[in-house]
Every structure is written in C-alpha cells, then in structure tokens.
C-alpha positions as CSV (number, residue, x, y, z in Angstrom):
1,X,50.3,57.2,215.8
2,X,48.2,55.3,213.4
3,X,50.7,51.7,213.7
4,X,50.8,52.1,217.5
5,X,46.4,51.3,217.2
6,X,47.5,48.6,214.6
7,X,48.0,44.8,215.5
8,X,52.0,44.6,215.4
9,X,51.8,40.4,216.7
10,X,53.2,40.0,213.4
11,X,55.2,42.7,212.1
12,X,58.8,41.6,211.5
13,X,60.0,44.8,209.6
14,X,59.2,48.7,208.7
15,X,60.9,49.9,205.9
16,X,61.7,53.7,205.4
17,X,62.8,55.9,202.9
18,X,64.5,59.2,203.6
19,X,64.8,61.4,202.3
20,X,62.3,60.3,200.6
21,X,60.9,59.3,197.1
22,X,59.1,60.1,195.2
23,X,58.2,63.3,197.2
24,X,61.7,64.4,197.9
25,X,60.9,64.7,201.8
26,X,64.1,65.1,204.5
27,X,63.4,63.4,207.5
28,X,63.7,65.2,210.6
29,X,66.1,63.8,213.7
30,X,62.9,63.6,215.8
31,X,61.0,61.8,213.1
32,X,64.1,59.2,213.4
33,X,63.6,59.1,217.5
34,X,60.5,58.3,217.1
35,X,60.5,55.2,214.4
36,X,63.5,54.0,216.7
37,X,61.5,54.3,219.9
38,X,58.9,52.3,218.2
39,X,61.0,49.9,216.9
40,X,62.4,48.8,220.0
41,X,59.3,49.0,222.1
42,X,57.6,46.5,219.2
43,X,60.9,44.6,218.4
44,X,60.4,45.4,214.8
45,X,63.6,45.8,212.7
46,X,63.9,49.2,210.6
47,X,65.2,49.4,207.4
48,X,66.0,52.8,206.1
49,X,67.0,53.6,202.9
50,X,68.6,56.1,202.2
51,X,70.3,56.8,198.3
52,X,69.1,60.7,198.2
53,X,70.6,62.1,201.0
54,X,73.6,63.4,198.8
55,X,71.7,65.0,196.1
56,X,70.7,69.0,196.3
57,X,71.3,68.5,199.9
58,X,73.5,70.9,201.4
59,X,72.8,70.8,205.0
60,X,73.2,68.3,207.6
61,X,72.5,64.5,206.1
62,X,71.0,62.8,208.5
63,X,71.1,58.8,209.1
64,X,69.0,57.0,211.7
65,X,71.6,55.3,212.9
66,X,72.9,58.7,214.2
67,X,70.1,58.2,217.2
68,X,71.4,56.2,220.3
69,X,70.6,52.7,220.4
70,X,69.3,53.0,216.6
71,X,71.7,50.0,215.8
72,X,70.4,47.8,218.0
73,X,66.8,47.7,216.0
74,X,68.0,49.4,211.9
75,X,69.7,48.7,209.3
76,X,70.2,51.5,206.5
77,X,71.3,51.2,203.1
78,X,72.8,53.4,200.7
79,X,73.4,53.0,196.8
80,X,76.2,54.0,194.6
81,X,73.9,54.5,191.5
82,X,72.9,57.6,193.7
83,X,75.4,59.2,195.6
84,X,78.1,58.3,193.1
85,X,76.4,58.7,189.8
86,X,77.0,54.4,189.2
87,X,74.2,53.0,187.9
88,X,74.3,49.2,186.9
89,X,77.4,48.8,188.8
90,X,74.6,47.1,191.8
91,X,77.1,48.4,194.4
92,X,75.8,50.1,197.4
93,X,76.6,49.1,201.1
94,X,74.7,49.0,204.5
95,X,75.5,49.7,207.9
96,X,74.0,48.3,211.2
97,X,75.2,46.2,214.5
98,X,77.6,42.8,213.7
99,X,74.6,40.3,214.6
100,X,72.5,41.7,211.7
101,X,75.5,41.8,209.4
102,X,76.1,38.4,209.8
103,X,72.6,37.3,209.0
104,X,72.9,39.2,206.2
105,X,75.9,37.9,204.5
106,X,74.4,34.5,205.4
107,X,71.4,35.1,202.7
108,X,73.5,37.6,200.6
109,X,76.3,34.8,199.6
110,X,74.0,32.3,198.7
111,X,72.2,34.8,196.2
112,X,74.6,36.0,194.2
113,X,78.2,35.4,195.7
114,X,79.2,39.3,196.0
115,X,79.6,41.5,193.5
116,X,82.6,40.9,190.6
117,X,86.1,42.3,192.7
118,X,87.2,44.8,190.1
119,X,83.4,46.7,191.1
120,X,84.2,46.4,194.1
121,X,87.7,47.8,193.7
122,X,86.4,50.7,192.0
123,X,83.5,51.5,193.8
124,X,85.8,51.5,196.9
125,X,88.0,54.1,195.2
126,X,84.9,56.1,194.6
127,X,84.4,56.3,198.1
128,X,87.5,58.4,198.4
129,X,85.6,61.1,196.6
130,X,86.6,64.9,198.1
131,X,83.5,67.0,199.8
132,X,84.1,69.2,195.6
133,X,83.6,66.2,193.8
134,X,80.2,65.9,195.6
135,X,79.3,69.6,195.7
136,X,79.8,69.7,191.5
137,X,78.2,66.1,191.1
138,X,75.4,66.5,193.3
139,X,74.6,69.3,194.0
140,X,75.4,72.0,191.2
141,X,74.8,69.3,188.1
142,X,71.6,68.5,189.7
143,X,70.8,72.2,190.4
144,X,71.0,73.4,187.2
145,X,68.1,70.8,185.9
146,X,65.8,71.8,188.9
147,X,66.0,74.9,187.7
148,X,64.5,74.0,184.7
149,X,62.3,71.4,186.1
150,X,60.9,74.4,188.3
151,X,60.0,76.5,185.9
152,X,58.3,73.2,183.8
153,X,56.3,73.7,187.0
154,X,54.8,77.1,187.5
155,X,54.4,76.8,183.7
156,X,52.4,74.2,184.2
157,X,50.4,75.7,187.1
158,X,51.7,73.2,189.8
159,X,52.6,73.4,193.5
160,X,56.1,72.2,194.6
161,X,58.0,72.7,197.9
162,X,61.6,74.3,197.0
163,X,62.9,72.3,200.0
164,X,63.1,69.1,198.4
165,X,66.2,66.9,197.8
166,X,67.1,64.5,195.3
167,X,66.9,63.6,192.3
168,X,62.6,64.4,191.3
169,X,60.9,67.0,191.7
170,X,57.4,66.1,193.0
171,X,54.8,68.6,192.1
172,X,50.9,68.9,193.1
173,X,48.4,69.5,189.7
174,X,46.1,72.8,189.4
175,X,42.4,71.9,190.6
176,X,41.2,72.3,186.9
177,X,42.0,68.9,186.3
178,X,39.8,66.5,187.6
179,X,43.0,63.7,187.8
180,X,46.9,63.8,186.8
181,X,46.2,61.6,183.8
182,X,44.2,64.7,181.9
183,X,47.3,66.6,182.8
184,X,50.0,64.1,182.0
185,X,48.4,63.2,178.4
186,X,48.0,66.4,177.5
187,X,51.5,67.5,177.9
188,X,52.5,64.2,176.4
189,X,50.0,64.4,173.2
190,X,50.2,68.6,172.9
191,X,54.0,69.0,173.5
192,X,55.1,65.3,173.2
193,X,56.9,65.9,176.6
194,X,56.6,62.8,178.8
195,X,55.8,63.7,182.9
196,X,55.4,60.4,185.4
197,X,51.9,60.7,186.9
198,X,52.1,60.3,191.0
199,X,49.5,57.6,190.8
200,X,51.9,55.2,189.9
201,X,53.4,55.4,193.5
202,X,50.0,54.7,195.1
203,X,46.9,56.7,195.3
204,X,48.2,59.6,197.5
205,X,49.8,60.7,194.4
206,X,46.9,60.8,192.6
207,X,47.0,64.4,192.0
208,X,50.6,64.7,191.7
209,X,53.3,64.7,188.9
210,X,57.0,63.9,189.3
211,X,59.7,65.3,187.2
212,X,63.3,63.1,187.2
213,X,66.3,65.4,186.8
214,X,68.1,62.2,185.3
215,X,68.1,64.0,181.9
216,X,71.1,66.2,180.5
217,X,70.0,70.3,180.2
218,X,69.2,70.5,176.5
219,X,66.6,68.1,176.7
220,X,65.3,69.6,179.9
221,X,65.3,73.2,177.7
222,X,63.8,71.4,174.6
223,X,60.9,69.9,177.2
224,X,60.5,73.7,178.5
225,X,60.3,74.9,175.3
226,X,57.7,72.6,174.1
227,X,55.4,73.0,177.1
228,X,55.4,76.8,176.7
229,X,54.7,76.3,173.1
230,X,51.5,74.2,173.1
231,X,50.3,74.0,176.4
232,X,48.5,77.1,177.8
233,X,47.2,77.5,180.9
C-alpha cells in the first residue's frame, strides 16, 4: 500500500527476500499475489531471493514463481551455500521465463565466464540430494542449535517468534535497555559472547538482536553457559 502512493516512473526493479533475513519471516502465498499483481500492473521486475526456504522449514516452501503469470514479471534465486551447506563454492541458480534468462547470461558471461566445471559438476550432484539428507542437514542439525539459541533468549529476557525459519534467530531486547548496543556490549564485555545488534540491518532493528546458528553445539553450550554465568537479569 505504501509503494502504490509512491512515484514508480522510475522503478526498474523490487527485490525480495523470503523467507526472510534477518528476521526469519515465511512469506505467505497471498503476500506473493500481491507483489506479482503489482509487478505487472507497474511493469517492475521482482527478484526474490530465496536461500532460507530449506532450513527449519518443514512445511510447504513456497516460491513466487508458484503464482500464475509470476514468470512473466520475477526472477528468484536460490544459493547452494544455504540449501546445501556449500559456502564459497559461489554456486546457486535462478529460475524465471527464457527472455530474462537470456539477458542474464548476456551480463553473466562477460563477468566472470561461469563458474570452474568440476563446481558445477559437483554442485549438480548435490542437487540429487534425497528429502533425508535435507531433513538431517537442515532441519535436525539446525534444530538442535535453535534450541540453544532459544534459551540464549529468554535468558536474556528477549521476545522471539518460534515460527521462524532459517538459519538466525531474530529476537526483540527487554525495554530496560534504552538501545541493543547497551545489551550487545554487555554480553560481549560480561560473558565475552559476541550477539549481532539488528541495527546493522537498518534502523527497524534497532531494538533487536540476531543470533546465527552457523556455529557447531559446544560453542553454542559454552556461549549459554557464559551468559548464565555473568549476565543477570
């Protein structure tokens, strides 16, 4: 509602993220309707990305271009570092209509060439992976260290929804502190535990913290253990 009273003259692209970071929303189909009616009213091209739909998600994964006539205005991405625990590998893929493919490999070529063959031999392989392989990856590795991130949480008096996906957990600070920095840097110079303040994603995370379940367990049970230690509430 608030870009429909914008001026769009200009507007070329809108670019998505769901499910999103760093607050681990899902989109809903009807939020996808919606940008895709939009979009093709205002001939604006939509770029979803879309790496977290994978992780701690074990319901339906949406994709925009499930909506009718979605490919005719989006493009949507996906990464490997994500959905197939390959970081540095800089293999992903994206999938929209031919015209917009084509423009793509156009710019893509003359950038970099494609990515080194035996990569892309592997990380087609990898996309053979069985619905298992997914459900221990992503979903019962990842889990286990929300678990822990959780109770880093209510330890430290902050509001989360459970219903997130991926791979943060994106928490909202007690009203005792007047900003996340008093909050982040006293967990970081009382416990000597590290915890990204939201501010860094733009000022509606000002009062916000986000916890990456990147890390292995122990260190996830050596942060908890430190926070309970030193920091009380």
């Amino acid at each position: 509602e608030q870009l429909e009273k914008m001026d769009l003259s200009r507007v070329k692209l809108l670019w998505t993220n769901y499910p999103n970071m760093p607050t681990g929303a899902k989109a809903r189909r009807e939020t996808y309707e919606k940008i895709v009616d939009f979009a093709l009213r205002h001939n604006i091209i939509v770029v979803n990305d879309n790496p977290y739909s994978f992780i701690l998600n074990e319901g339906e994964r949406l994709s925009i271009l499930q909506v009718p006539r979605a490919k005719e205005c989006c493009i949507e991405f996906n990464s490997m570092s994500k959905s197939h625990n390959m970081p540095g590998w800089r293999v992903g893929l994206l999938a929209t209509n031919a015209q917009f493919v084509s423009w793509i490999l156009k710019v893509k070529s003359n950038v970099d060439s494609g990515t080194f063959r035996a990569l892309q031999l592997a990380a087609a392989k990898a996309y053979s992976n069985s619905d298992l392989w997914h459900m221990q990856a992503n979903v019962e590795t990842y889990a286990k260290r929300r678990r822990f991130a959780e109770e880093i949480m209510q330890v430290l008096g902050c509001q989360y929804d459970p219903q997130q996906v991926g791979m943060f957990l994106w928490g909202r600070i007690p009203d005792i502190y007047n900003n996340v920095e008093e909050l982040t840097e006293r967990v970081l110079h009382e416990a000597r535990v590290f915890i990204t303040p939201g501010f860094i994603f733009g000022s509606n995370g000002s009062r916000y913290i986000r916890i990456s379940l990147c890390a292995k367990e122990d260190k996830f049970e050596e942060a908890l253990r430190r926070i309970k230690q030193n920091i009380k509430s």
